[in-house]
C-alpha positions in Angstrom: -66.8 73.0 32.3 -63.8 75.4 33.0 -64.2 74.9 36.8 -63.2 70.8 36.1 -59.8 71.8 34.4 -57.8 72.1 37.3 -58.9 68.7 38.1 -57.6 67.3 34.6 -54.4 68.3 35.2 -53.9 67.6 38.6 -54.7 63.5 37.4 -52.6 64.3 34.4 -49.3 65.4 36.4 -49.9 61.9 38.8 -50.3 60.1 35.5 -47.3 61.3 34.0 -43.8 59.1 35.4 -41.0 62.0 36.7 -38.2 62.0 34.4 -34.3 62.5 35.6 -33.6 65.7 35.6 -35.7 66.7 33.5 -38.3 69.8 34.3 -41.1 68.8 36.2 -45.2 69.0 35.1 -45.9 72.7 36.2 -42.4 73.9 35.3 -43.3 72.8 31.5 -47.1 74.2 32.1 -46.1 77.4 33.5 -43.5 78.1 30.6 -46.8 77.2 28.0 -48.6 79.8 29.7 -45.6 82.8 29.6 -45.5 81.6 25.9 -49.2 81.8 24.9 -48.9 85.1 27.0 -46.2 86.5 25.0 -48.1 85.3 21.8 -51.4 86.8 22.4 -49.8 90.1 23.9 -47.8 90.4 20.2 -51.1 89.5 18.2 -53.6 91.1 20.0 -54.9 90.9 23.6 -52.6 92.3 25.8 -54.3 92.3 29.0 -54.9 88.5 28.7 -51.3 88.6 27.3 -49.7 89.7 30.3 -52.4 88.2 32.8 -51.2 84.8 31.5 -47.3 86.1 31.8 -47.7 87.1 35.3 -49.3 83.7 36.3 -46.9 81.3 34.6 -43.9 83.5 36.0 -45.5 83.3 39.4 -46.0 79.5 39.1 -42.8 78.9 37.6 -40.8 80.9 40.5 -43.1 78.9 43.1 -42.0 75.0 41.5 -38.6 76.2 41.3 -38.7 77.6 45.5 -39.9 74.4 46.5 -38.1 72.3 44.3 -34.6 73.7 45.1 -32.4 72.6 48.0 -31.0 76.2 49.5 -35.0 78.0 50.3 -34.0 81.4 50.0 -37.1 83.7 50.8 -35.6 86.3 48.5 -35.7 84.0 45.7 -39.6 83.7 46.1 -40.4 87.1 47.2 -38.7 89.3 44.5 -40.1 86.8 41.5 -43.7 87.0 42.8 -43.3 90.6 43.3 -42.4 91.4 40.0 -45.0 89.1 38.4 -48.1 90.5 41.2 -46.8 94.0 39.6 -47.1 93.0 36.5 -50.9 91.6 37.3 -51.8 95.4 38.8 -50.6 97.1 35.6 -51.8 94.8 33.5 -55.4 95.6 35.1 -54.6 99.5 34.4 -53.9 99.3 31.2 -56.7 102.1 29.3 -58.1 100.6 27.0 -56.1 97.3 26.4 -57.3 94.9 23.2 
């Protein structure tokens, strides 16, 4: 059943109408993810903690990329580098609950 999410919100974001200037689908989706990252880092998991941080920072620096008028490479490569960092120690944490 987790396989068909990706699906969900794919049909959800067509669904939904774009608001002026407002933030777009995955913008919002990948600040929910940094947020329940931050949350269940604080509380208990932190590899699934910052797994979750790395992807929605990721994501987020990706929308805004493509979404911005000047496309600097360096404003995508230093983002996605930090946050694919972030995944590698996040796998090498000893002993992470």
């Amino acid at each position: 059943m987790l396989w068909r999410w990706p699906l969900v919100l794919a049909r959800l974001s067509k669904k939904l109408p774009p608001l002026k200037g407002a933030a777009s689908f995955w913008q919002v989706f990948s600040i929910a993810l940094v947020v329940i990252g931050v949350t269940l880092g604080i509380f208990s998991a932190v590899r699934t903690g910052s797994i979750l941080v790395a992807a929605g920072g990721a994501l987020y620096a990706y929308v805004s990329y493509t979404t911005s008028l000047t496309k600097r490479t360096i404003e995508l490569l230093i983002p996605i580098g930090v946050t694919l960092l972030l995944f590698v120690v996040s796998l090498t944490l000893p002993h992470a609950k």
